[in-house]
C-alpha positions as CSV (number, residue, x, y, z in Angstrom):
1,X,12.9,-41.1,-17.6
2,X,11.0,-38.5,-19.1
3,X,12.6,-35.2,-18.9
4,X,16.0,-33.9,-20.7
5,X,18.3,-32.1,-18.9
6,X,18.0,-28.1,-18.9
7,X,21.7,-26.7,-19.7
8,X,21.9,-22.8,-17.9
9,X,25.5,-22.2,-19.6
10,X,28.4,-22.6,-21.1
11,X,30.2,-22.3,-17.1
12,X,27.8,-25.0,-15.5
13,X,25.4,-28.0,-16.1
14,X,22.3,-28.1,-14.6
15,X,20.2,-31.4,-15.0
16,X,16.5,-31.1,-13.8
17,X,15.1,-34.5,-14.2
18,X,11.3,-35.2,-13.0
19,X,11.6,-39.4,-12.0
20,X,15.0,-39.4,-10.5
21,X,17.8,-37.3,-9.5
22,X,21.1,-37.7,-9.1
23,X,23.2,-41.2,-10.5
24,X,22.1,-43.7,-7.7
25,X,18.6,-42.6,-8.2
26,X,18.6,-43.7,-12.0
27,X,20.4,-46.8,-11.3
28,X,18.0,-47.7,-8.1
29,X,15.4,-46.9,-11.0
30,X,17.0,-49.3,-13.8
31,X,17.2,-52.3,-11.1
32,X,13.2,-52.2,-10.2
33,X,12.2,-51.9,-14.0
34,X,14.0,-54.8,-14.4
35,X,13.0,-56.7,-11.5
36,X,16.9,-57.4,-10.4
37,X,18.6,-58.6,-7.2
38,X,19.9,-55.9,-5.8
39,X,22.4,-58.0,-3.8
40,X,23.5,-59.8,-7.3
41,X,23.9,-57.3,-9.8
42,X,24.2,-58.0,-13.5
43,X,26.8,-55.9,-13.8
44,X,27.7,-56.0,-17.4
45,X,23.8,-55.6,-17.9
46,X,23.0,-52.7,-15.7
47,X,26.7,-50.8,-17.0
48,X,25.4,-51.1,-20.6
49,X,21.8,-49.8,-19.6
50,X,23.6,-46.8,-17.3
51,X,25.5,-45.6,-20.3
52,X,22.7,-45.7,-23.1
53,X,20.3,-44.2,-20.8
54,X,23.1,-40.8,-20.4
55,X,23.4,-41.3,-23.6
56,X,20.2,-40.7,-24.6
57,X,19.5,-38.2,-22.4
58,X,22.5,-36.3,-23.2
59,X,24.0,-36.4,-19.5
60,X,27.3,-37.1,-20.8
61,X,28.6,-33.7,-19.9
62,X,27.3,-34.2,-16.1
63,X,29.9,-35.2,-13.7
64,X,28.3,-37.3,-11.4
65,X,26.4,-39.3,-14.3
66,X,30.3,-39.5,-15.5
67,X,31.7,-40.9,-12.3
68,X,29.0,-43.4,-12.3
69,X,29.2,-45.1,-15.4
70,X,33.4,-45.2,-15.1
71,X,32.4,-46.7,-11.6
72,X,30.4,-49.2,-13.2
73,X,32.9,-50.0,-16.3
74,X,35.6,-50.6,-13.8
75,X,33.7,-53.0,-12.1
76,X,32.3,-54.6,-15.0
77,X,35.6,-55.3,-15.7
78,X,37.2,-56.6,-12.4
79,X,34.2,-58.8,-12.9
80,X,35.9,-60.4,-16.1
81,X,39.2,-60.8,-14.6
82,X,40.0,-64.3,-14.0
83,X,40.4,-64.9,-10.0
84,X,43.5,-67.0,-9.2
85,X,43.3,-70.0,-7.3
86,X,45.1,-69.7,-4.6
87,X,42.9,-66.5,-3.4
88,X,41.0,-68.0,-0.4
89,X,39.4,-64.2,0.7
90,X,38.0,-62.7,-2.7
91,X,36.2,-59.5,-2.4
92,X,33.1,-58.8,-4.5
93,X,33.7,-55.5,-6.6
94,X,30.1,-54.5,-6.5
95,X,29.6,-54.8,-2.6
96,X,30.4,-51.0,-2.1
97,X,28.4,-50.4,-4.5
98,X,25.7,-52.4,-3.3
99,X,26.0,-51.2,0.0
100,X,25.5,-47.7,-1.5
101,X,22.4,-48.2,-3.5
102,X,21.0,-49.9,-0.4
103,X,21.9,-47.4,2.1
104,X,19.9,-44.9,-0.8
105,X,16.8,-47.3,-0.9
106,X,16.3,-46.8,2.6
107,X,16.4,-43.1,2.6
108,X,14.3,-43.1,-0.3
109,X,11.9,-44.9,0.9
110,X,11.9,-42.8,4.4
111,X,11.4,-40.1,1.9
112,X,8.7,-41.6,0.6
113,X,6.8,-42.6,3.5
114,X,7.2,-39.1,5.1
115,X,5.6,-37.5,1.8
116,X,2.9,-39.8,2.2
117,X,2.3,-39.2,5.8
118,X,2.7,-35.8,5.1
119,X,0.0,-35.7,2.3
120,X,-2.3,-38.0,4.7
121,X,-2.7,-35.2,7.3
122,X,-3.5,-32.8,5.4
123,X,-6.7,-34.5,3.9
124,X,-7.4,-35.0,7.5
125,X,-6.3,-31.7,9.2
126,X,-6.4,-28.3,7.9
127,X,-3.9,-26.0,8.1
128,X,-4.0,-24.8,11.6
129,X,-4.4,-20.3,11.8
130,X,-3.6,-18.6,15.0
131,X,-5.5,-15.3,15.5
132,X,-2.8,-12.3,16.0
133,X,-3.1,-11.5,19.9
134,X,-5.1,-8.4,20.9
135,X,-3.7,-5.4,21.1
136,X,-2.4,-4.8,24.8
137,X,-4.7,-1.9,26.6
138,X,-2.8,1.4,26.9
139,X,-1.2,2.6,30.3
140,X,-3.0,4.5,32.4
141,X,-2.3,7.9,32.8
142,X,0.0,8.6,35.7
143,X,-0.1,12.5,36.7
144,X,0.2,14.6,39.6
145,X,-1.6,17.8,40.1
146,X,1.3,19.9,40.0
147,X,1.8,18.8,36.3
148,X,-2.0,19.3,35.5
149,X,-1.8,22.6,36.7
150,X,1.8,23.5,34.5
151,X,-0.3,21.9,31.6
152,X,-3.3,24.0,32.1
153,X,-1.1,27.2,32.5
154,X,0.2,26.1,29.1
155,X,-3.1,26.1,27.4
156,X,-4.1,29.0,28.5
157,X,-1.2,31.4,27.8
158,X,-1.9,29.9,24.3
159,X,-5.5,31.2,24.0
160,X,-5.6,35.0,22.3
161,X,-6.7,37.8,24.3
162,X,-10.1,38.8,22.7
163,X,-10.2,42.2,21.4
164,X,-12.4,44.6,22.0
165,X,-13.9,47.7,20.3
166,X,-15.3,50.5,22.1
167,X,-18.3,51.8,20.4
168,X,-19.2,55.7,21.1
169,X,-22.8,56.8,20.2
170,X,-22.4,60.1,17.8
171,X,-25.7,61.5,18.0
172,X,-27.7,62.5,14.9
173,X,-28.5,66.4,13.6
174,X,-31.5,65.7,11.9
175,X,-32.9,69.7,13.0
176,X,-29.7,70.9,11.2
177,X,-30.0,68.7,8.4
178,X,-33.8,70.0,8.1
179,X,-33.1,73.4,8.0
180,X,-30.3,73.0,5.2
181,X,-33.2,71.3,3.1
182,X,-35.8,74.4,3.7
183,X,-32.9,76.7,3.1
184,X,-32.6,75.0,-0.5
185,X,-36.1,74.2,-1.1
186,X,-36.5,78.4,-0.7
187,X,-33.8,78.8,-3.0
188,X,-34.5,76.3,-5.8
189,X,-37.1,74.3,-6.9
190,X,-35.1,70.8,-7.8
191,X,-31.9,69.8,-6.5
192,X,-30.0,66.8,-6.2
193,X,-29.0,64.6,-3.0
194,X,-24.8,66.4,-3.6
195,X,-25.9,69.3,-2.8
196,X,-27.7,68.0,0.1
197,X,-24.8,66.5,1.8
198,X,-21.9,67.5,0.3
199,X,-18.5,66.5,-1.2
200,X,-17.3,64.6,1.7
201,X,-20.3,64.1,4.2
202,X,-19.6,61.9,6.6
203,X,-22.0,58.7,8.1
204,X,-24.2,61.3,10.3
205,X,-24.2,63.8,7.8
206,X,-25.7,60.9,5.6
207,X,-28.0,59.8,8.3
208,X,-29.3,62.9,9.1
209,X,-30.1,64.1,5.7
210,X,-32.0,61.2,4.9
211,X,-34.0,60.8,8.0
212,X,-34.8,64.7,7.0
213,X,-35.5,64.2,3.5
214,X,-38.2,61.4,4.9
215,X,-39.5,63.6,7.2
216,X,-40.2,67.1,4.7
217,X,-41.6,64.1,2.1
218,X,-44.1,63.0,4.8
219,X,-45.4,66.5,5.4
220,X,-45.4,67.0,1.8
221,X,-43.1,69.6,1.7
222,X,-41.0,68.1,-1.1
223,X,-41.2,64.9,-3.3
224,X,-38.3,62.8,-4.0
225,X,-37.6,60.8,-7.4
226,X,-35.1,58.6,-8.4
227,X,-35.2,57.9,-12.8
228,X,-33.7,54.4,-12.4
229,X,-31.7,51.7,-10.5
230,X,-28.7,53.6,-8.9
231,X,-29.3,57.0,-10.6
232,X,-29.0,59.9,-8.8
233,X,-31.7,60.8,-6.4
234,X,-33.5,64.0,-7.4
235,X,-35.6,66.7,-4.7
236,X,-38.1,68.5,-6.5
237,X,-40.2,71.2,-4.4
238,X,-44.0,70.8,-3.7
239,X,-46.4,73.6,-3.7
240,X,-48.3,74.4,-0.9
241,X,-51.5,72.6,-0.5
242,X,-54.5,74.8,-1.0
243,X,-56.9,75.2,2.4
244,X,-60.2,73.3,2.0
């Protein structure tokens, strides 16, 4: 009888004892520390001990520790009453009583012997672990070939037609181009690539320049300089080569 009771409110009582619970179990517990007959109760003795034991463990509020101990005073004192004499059948106030803390014992005890049992086999047995089942294979695939064929049909009016680009050769006028560059190699003796081309030359009038401007600078007939990265190009005339 080590533990005090735990109040939770003002509404209810809540007792949370550790060695017994409940009334019978504290008076079963008074009887074996004292070594008594259950079948002869001291019944003055085991009253007093009920009530200073509440007492002391401030149960006095709990209604079952309550009903007890008035149980117990009322037989205490049909115990004192005198008997009369000419009562041949005399019934024992403390034999429902009795009978009670008996019919407890035993289920105690049953109690007992399970958690015991209980505690046995699992120092010898371990707790048992069933593996979750494999997962189940999936179905096989049932199809016909008329559905293969819808679902192909499918697929393939999803897939974009590719698109293509027609590409026409424009061919180059790289004589034309030449004869522009003579004409202004005649005319002037440095000129830049603008007045080669144009304002708005197009890719083959670019083309064709250039592979001109190439051409005249291999056979000497002009010299091409540019001052720096990205400047503009500049065309210079060369003079004619002297005979050897």
């Amino acid at each position: 009888m080590t533990s005090a009771p735990a109040v939770q409110d003002h509404a209810g009582f809540v007792v949370e004892l550790e060695q017994f619970s409940g009334p019978l179990d504290l008076l079963l517990h008074l009887i074996r520390e004292d070594e008594l007959d259950i079948t002869d109760l001291p019944i003055a003795k085991i009253a007093d001990q009920f009530l200073a034991v509440i007492n002391e463990l401030g149960l006095n509020q709990a209604a079952d520790y309550l009903e007890m101990a008035a149980r117990l005073l009322r037989i205490k004192a049909q115990m004192l009453l005198p008997r009369r004499l000419e009562e041949d059948e005399w019934e024992d106030p403390r034999s429902e009583l009795v009978r009670h803390l008996l019919e407890y014992q035993q289920i105690r005890e049953l109690v007992d012997w399970l958690s015991r049992a209980a505690a046995r086999r699992a120092e010898q047995f371990g707790r048992g672990f069933a593996p979750e089942p494999p997962a189940a294979p999936p179905a096989p695939l049932v199809i016909d070939l008329n559905d293969l064929l819808a679902a192909a049909e499918r697929v393939i009016a999803l897939i974009p037609e590719p698109v293509l680009h027609r590409v026409v050769p424009r061919p180059l006028d790289v004589e034309g181009a030449t004869s522009r560059i003579e004409a202004l190699l005649a005319e002037r003796a440095e000129f830049g690539w603008r007045d080669v081309v144009g304002e708005r030359a197009g890719i083959v009038d670019v083309l064709s320049s250039f592979i001109a401007l190439l051409e005249l600078a291999k056979r000497g007939a002009l010299c091409l300089a540019q001052p720096e990265p990205f400047a503009p190009i500049v065309i210079r005339r060369e003079p004619p080569r002297e005979a050897a």
